[in-house]
Backbone as a printed PyTorch tensor [residue, N CA C, xyz], in Angstrom:
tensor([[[-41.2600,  31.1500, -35.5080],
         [-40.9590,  30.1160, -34.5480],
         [-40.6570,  28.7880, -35.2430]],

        [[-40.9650,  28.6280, -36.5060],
         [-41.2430,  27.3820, -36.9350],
         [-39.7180,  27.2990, -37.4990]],

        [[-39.4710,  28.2210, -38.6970],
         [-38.1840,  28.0640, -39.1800],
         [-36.9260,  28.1750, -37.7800]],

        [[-37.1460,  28.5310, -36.6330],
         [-36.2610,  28.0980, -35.5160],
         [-36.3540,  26.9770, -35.2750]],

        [[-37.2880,  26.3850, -35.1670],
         [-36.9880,  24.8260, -34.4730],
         [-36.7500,  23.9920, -35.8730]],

        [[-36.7880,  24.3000, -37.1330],
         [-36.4710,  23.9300, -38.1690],
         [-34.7590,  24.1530, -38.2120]],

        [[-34.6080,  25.2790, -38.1430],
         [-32.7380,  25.3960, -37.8260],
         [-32.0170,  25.2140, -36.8210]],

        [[-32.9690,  24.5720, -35.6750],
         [-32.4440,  23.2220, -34.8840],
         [-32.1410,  22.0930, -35.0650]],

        [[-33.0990,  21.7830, -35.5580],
         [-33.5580,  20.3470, -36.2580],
         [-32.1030,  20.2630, -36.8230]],

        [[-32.0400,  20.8810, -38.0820],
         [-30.6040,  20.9030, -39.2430],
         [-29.3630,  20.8490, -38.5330]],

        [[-29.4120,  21.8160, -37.8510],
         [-28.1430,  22.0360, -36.9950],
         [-27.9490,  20.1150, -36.2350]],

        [[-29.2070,  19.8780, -35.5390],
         [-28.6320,  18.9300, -34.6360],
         [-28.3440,  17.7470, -35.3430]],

        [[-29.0030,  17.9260, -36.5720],
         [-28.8560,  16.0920, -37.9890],
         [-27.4300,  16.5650, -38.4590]],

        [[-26.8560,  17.9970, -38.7640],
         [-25.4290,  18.1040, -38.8680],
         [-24.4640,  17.5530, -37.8910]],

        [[-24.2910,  17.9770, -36.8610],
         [-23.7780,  17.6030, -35.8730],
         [-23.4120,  15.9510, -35.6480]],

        [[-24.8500,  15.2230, -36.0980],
         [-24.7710,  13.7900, -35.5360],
         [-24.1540,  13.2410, -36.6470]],

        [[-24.5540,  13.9090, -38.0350],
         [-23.4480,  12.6680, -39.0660],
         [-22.2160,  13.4740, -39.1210]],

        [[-21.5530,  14.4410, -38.6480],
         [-20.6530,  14.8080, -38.8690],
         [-19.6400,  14.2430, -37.6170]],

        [[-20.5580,  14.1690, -36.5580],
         [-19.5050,  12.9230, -35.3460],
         [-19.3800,  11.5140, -35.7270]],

        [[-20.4550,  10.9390, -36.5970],
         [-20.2060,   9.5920, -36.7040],
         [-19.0710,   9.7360, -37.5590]],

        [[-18.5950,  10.9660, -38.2310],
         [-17.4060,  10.4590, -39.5710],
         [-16.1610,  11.0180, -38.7250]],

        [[-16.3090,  11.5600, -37.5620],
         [-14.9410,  11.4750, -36.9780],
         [-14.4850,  10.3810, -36.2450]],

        [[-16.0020,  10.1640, -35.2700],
         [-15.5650,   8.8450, -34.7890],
         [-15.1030,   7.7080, -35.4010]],

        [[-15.5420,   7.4890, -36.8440],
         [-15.1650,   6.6980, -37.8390],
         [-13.5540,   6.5200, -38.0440]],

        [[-13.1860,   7.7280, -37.9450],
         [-11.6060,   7.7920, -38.7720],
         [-10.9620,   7.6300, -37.0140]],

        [[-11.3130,   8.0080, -36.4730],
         [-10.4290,   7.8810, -35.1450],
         [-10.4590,   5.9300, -34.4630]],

        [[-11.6090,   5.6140, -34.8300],
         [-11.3430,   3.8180, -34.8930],
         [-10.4590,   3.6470, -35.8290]],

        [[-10.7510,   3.7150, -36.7520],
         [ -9.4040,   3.7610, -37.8030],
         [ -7.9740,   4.1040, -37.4290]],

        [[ -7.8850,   5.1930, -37.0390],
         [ -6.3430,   5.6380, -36.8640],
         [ -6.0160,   4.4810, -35.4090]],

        [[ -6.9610,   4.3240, -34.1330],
         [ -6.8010,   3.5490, -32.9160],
         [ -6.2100,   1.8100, -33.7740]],

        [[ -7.0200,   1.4780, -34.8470],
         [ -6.6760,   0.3560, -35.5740],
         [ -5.4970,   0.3990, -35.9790]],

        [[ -5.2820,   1.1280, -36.7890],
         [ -3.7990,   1.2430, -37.4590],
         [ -2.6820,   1.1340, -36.8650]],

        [[ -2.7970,   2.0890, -35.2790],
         [ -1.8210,   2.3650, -34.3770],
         [ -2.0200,   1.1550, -33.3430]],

        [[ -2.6210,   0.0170, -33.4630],
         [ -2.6240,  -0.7390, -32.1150],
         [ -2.0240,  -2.3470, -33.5800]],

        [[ -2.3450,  -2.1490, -35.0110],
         [ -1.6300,  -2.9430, -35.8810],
         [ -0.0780,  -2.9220, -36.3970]],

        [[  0.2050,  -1.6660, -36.1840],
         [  1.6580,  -1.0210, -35.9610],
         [  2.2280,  -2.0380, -34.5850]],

        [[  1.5210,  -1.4910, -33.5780],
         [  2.1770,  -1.9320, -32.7390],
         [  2.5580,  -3.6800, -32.2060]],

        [[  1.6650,  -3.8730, -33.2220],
         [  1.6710,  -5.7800, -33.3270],
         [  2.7170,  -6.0500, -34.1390]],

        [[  2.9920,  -5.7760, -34.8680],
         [  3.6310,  -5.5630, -35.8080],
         [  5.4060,  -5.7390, -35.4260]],

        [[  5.2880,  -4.3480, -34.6920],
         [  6.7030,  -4.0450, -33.7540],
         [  6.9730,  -5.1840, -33.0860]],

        [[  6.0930,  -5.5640, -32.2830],
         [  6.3290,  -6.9530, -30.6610],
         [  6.5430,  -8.0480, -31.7430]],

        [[  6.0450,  -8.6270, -32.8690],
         [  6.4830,  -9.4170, -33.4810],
         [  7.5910,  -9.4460, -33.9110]],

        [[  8.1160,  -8.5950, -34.5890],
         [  9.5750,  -8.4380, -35.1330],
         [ 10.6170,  -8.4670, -34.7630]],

        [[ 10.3510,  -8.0480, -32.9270],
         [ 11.3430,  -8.1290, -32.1520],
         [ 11.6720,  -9.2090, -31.0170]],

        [[ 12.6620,  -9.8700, -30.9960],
         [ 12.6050, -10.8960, -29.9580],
         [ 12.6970, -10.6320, -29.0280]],

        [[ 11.8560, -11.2510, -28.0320],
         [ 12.1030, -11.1570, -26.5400],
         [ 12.5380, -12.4290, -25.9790]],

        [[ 13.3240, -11.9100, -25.2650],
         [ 14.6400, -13.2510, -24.3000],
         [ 13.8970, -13.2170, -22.5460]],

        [[ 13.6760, -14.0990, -22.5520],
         [ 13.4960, -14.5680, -21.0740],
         [ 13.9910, -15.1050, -20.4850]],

        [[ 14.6190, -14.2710, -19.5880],
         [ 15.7720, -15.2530, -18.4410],
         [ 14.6860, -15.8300, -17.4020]],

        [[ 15.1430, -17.0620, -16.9390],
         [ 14.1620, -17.3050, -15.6430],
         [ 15.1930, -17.4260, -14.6220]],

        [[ 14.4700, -16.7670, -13.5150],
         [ 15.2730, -16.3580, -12.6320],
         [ 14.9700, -16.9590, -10.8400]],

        [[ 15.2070, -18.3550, -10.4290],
         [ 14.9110, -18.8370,  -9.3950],
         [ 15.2100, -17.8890,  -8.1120]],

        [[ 14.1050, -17.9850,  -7.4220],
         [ 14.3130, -16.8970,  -6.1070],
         [ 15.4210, -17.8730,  -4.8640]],

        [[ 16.1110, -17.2730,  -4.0890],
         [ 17.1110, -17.5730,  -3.2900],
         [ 16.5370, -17.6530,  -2.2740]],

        [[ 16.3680, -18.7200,  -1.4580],
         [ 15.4920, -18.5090,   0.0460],
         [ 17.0940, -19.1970,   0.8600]],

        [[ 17.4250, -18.1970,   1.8200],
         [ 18.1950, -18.3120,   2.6630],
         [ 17.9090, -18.2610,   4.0330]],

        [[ 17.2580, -19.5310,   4.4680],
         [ 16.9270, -19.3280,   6.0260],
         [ 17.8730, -19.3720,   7.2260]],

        [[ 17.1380, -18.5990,   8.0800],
         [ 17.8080, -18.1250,   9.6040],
         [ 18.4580, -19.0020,   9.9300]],

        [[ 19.5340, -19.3330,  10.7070],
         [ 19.9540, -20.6190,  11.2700],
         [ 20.6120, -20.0030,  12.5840]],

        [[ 20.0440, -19.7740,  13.7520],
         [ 20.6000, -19.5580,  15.0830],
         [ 21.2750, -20.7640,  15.6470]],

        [[ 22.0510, -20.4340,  16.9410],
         [ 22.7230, -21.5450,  17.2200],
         [ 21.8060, -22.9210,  17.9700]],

        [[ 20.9650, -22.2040,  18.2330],
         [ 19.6940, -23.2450,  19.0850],
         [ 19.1190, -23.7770,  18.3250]],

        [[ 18.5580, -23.3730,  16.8730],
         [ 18.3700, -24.3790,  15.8230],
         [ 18.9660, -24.7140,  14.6210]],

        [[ 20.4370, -25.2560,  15.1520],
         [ 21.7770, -25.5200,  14.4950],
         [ 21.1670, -26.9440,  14.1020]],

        [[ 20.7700, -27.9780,  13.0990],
         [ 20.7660, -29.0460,  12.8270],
         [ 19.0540, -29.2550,  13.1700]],

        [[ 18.9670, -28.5920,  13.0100],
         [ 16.8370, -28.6220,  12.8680],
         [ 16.2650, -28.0270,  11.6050]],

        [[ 15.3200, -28.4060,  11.4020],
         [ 14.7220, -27.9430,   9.6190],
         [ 14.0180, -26.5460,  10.4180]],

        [[ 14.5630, -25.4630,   9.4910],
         [ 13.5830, -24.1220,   9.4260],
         [ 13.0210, -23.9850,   8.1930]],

        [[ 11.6950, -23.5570,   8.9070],
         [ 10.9660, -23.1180,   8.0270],
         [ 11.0440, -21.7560,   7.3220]],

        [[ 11.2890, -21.9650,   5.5150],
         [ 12.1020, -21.0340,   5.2550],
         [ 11.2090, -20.1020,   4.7250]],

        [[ 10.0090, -20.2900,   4.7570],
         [  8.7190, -19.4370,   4.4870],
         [  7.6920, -19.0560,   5.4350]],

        [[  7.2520, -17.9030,   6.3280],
         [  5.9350, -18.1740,   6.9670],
         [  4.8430, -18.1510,   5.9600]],

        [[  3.6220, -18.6740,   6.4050],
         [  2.8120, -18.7090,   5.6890],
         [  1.9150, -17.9690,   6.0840]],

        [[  1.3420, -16.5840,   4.8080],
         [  0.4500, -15.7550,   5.3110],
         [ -1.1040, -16.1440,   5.5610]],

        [[ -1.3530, -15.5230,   6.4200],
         [ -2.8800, -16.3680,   6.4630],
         [ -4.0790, -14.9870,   6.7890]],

        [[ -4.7850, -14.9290,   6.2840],
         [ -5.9730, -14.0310,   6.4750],
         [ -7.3720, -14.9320,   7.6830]],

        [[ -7.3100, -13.8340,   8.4680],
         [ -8.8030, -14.3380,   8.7070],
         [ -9.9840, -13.7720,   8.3210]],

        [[-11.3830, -14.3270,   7.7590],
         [-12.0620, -13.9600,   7.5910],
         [-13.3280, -14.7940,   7.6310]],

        [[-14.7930, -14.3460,   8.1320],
         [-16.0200, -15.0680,   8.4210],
         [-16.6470, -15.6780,   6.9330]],

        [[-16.9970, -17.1280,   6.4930],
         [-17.4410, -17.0260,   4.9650],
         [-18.5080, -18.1770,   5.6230]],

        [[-18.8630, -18.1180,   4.1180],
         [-19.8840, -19.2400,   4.2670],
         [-19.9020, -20.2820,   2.8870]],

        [[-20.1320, -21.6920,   2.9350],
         [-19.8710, -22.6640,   1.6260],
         [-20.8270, -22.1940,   0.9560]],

        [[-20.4310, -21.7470,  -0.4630],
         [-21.9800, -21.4900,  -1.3260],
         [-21.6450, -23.0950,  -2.5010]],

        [[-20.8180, -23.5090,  -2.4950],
         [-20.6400, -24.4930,  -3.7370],
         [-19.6590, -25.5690,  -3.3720]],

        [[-19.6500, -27.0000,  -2.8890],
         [-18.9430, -27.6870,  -2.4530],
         [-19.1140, -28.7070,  -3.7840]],

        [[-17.3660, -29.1370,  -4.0020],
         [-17.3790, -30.4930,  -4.9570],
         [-18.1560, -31.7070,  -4.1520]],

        [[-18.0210, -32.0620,  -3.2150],
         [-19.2400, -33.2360,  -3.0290],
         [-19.5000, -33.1700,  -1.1810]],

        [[-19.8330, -31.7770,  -0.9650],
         [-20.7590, -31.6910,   0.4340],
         [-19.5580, -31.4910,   1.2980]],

        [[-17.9850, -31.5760,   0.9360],
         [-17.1150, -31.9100,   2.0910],
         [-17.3920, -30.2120,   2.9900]],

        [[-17.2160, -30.5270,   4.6090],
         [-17.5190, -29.2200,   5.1070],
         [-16.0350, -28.4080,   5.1370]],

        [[-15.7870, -27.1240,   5.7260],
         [-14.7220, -26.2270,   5.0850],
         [-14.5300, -26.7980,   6.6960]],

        [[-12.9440, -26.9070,   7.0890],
         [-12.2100, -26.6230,   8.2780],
         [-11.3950, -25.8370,   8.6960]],

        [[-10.5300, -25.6860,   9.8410],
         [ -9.4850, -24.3520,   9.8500],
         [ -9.4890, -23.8680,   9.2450]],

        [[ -8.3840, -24.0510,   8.4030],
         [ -7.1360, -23.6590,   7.5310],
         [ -7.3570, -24.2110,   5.6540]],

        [[ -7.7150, -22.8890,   4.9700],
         [ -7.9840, -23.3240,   3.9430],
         [ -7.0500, -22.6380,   2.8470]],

        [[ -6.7890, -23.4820,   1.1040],
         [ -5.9240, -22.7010,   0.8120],
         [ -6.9450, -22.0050,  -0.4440]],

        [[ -7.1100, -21.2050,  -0.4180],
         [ -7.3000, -19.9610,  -1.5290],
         [ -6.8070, -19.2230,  -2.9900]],

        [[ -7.4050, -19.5670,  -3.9590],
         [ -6.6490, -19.5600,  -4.7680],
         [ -7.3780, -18.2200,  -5.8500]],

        [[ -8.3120, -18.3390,  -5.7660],
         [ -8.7800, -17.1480,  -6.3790],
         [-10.0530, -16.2270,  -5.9590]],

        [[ -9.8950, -15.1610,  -6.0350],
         [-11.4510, -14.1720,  -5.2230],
         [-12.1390, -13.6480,  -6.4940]],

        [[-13.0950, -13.4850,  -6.4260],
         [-13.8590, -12.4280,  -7.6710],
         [-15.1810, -12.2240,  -6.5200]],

        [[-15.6710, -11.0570,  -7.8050],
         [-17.0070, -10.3790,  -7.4530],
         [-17.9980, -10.6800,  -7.8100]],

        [[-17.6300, -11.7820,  -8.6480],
         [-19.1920, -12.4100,  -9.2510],
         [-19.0250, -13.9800,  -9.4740]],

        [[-19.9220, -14.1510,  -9.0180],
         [-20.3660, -16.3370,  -8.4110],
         [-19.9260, -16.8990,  -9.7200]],

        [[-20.3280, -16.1020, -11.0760],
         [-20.3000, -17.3720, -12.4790],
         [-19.0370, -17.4220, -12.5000]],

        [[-17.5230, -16.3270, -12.2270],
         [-16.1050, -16.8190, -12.4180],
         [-15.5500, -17.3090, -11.5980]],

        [[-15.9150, -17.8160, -10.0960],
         [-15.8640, -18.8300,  -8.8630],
         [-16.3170, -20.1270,  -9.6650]],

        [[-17.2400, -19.9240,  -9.9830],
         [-17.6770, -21.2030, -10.3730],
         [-16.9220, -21.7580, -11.4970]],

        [[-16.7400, -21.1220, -12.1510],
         [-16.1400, -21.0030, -13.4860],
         [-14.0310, -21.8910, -12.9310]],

        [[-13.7710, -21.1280, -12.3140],
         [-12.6490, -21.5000, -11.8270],
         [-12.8120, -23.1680, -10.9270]],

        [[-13.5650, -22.9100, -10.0430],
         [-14.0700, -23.8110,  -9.3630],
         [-14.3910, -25.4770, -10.2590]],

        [[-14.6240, -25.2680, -11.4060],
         [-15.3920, -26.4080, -12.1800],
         [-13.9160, -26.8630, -12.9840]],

        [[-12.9280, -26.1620, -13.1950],
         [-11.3980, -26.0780, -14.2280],
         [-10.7480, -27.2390, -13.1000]],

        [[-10.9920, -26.5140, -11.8230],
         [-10.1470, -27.3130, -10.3660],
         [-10.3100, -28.9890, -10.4850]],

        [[-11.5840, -28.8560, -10.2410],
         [-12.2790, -30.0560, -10.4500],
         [-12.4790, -31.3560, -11.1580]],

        [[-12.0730, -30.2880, -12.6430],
         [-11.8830, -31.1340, -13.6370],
         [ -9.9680, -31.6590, -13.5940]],

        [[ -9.4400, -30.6770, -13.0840],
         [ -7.8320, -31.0530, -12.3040],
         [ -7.5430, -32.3440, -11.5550]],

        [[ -8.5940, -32.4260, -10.9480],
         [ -8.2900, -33.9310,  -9.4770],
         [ -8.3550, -33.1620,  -8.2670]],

        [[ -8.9920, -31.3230,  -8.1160],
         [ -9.1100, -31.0670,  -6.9870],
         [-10.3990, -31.1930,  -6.5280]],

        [[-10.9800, -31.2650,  -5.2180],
         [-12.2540, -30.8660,  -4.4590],
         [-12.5950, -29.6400,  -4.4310]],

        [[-12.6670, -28.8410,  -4.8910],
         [-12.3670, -27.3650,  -4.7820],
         [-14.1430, -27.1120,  -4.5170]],

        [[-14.0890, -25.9960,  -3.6360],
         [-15.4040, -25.0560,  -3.1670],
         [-15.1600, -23.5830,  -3.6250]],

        [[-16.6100, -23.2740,  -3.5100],
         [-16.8860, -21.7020,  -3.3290],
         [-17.3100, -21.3890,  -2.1540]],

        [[-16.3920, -20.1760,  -1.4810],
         [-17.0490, -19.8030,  -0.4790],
         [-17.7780, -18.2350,  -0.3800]],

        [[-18.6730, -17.6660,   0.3870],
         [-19.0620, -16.0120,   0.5290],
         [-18.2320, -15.4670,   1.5260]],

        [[-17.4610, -14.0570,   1.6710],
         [-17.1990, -13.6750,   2.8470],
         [-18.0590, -12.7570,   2.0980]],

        [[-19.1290, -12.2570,   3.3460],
         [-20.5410, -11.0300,   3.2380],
         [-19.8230,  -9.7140,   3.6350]],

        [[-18.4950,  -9.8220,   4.5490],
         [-17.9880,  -8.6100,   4.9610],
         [-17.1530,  -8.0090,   3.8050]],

        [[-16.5710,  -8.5910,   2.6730],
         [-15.9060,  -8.1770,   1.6620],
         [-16.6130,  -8.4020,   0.3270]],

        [[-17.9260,  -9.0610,   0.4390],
         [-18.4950,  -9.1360,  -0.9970],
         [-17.8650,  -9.6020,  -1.9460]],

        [[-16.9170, -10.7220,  -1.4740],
         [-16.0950, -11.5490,  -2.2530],
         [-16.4050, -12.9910,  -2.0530]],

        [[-16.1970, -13.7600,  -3.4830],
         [-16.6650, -15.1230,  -3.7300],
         [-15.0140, -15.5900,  -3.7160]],

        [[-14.8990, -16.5140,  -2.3230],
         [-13.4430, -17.1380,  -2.5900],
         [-13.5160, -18.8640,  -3.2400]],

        [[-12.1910, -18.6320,  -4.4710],
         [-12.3530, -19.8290,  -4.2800],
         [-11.4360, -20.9050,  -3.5810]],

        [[-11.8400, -22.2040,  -3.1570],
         [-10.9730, -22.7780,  -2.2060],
         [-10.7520, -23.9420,  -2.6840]],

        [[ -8.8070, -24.9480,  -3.1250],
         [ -8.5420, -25.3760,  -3.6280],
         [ -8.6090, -27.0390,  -2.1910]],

        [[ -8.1800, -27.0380,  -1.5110],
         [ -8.4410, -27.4540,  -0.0410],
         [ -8.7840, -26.6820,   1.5900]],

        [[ -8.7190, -27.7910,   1.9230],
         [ -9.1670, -27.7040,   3.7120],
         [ -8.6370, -28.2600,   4.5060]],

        [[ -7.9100, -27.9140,   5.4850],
         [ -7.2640, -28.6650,   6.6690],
         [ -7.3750, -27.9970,   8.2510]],

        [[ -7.2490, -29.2100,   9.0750],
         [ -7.1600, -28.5720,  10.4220],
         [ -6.3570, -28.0630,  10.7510]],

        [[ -5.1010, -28.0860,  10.5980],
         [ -3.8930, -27.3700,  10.9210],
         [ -3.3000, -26.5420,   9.9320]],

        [[ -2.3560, -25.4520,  10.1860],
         [ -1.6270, -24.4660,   9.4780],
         [ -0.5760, -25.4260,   8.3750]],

        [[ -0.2230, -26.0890,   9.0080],
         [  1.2250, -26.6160,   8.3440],
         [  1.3150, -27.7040,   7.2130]],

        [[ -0.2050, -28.1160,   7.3080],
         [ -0.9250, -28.8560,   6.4330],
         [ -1.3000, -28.2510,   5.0370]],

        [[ -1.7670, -26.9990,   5.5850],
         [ -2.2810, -25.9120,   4.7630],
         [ -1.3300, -25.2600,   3.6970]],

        [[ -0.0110, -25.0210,   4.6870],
         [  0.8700, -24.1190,   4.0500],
         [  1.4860, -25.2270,   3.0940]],

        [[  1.3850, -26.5140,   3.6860],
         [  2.2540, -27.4560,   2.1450],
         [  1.4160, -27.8620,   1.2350]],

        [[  0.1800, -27.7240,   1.3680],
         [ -0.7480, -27.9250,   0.0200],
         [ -0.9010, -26.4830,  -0.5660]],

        [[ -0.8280, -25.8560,  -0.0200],
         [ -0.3890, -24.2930,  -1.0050],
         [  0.6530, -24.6700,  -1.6240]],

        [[  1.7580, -24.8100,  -0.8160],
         [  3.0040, -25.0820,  -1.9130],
         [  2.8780, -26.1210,  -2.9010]],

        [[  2.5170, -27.3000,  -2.4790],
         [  2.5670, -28.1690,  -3.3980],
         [  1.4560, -27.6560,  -4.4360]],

        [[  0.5320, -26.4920,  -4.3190],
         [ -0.2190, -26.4180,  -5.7520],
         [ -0.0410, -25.2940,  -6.3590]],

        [[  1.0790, -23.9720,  -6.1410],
         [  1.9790, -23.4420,  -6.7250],
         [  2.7120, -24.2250,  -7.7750]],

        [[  3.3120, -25.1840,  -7.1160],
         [  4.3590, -26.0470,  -7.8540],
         [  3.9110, -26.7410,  -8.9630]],

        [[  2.4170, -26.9580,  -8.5480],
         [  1.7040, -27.3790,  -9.8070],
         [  0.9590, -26.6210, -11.2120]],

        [[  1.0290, -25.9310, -10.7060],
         [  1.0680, -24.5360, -11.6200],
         [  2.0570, -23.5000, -11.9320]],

        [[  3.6750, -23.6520, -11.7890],
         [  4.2420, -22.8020, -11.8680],
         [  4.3420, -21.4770, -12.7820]],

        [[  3.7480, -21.4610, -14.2410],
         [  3.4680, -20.5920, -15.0750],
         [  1.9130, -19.8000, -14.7900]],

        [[  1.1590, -20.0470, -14.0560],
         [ -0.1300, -19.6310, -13.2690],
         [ -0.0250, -18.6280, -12.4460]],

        [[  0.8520, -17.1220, -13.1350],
         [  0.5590, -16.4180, -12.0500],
         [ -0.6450, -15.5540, -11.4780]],

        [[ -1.4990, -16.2370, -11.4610],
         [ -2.4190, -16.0210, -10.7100],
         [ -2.3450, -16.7820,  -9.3370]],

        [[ -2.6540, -17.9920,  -9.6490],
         [ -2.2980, -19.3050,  -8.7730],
         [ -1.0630, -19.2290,  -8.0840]],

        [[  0.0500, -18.1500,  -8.0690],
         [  1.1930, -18.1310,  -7.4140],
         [  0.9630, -17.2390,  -6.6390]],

        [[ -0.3790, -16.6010,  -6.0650],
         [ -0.6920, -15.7520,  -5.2800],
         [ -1.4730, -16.3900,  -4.4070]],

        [[ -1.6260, -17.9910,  -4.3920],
         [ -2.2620, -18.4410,  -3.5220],
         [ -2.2060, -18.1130,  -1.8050]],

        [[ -3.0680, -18.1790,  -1.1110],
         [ -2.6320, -17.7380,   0.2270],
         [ -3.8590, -18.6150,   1.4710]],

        [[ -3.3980, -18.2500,   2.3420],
         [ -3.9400, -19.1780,   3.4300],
         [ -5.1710, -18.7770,   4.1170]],

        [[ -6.8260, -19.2220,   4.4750],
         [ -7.5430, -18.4520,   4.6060],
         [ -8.0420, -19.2500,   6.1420]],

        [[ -7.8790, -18.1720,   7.5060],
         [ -8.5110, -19.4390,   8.9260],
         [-10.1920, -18.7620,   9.0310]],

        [[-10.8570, -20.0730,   8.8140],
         [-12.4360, -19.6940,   9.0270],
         [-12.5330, -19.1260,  10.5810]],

        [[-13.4250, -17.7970,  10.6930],
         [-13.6800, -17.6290,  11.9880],
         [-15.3280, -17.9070,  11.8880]],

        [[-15.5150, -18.0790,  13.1680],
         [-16.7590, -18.5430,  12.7610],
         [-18.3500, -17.5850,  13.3430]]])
């Protein structure tokens, strides 16, 4: 019985240094092949066209010489609550939204960048999605809302994150 669990023993101390020396060479080869590939993207130029989007709005004959609005603005509703306000302001309607996560320290984290920007920016909870939003402003009306979205796209245009901003109406 003894020399069995003895030619276990061996067997299983083989096994374990003989995986650490594959796993060894296979970081290795993953290294080599991800330094290759740096390698390649460097050498080769990449050309970036930038390419402005075309907004062509409706123009019926009834609003022949009236401004259309050449964007609707999407808006989510959802129930939240303030977990982090820049200085106590309360949340109203129509808020604009700029980033969600699953965990409070990268709300905050985002939240404190805003701040240091010239925005008021909050954290809010929605409990039904287990998401920490963060919120760049607040307004009573939609149209208020939808041009401080735009205007903070515009302020970030290389931010595509921030170009996914969207419109959030507190229900309460």
């Amino acid at each position: 019985m003894k020399k069995f669990a003895w030619l276990c023993m061996g067997v299983c101390v083989a096994v374990t240094f003989a995986s650490c020396k594959s796993s060894e060479s296979a970081y290795k080869k993953a290294y080599e092949k991800a330094k290759q590939q740096e390698l390649a993207t460097q050498t080769t130029p990449v050309v970036v066209e930038e390419v402005s989007p075309v907004v062509t709005p409706v123009v019926s004959e009834e609003s022949a010489g009236k401004v259309v609005e050449s964007a609707p603005a999407e808006v989510r509703e959802e129930k939240v609550t303030v977990v982090s306000a820049a200085d106590g302001n309360g949340l109203l309607a129509y808020s604009v939204v700029c980033g969600s996560f699953d965990i409070k320290a990268n709300a905050d984290n985002l939240k404190s960048r805003l701040d240091n920007d010239g925005y008021k920016a909050m954290v809010v909870f929605n409990a039904e999605k287990a998401k920490y939003r963060v919120i760049v402003s607040t307004f009573a009306d939609k149209e208020s809302a939808a041009a401080a979205r735009d205007a903070f796209k515009a302020r970030y245009p290389s931010r595509k994150d921030f170009q996914g901003a969207w419109l959030l109406y507190r229900l309460d």
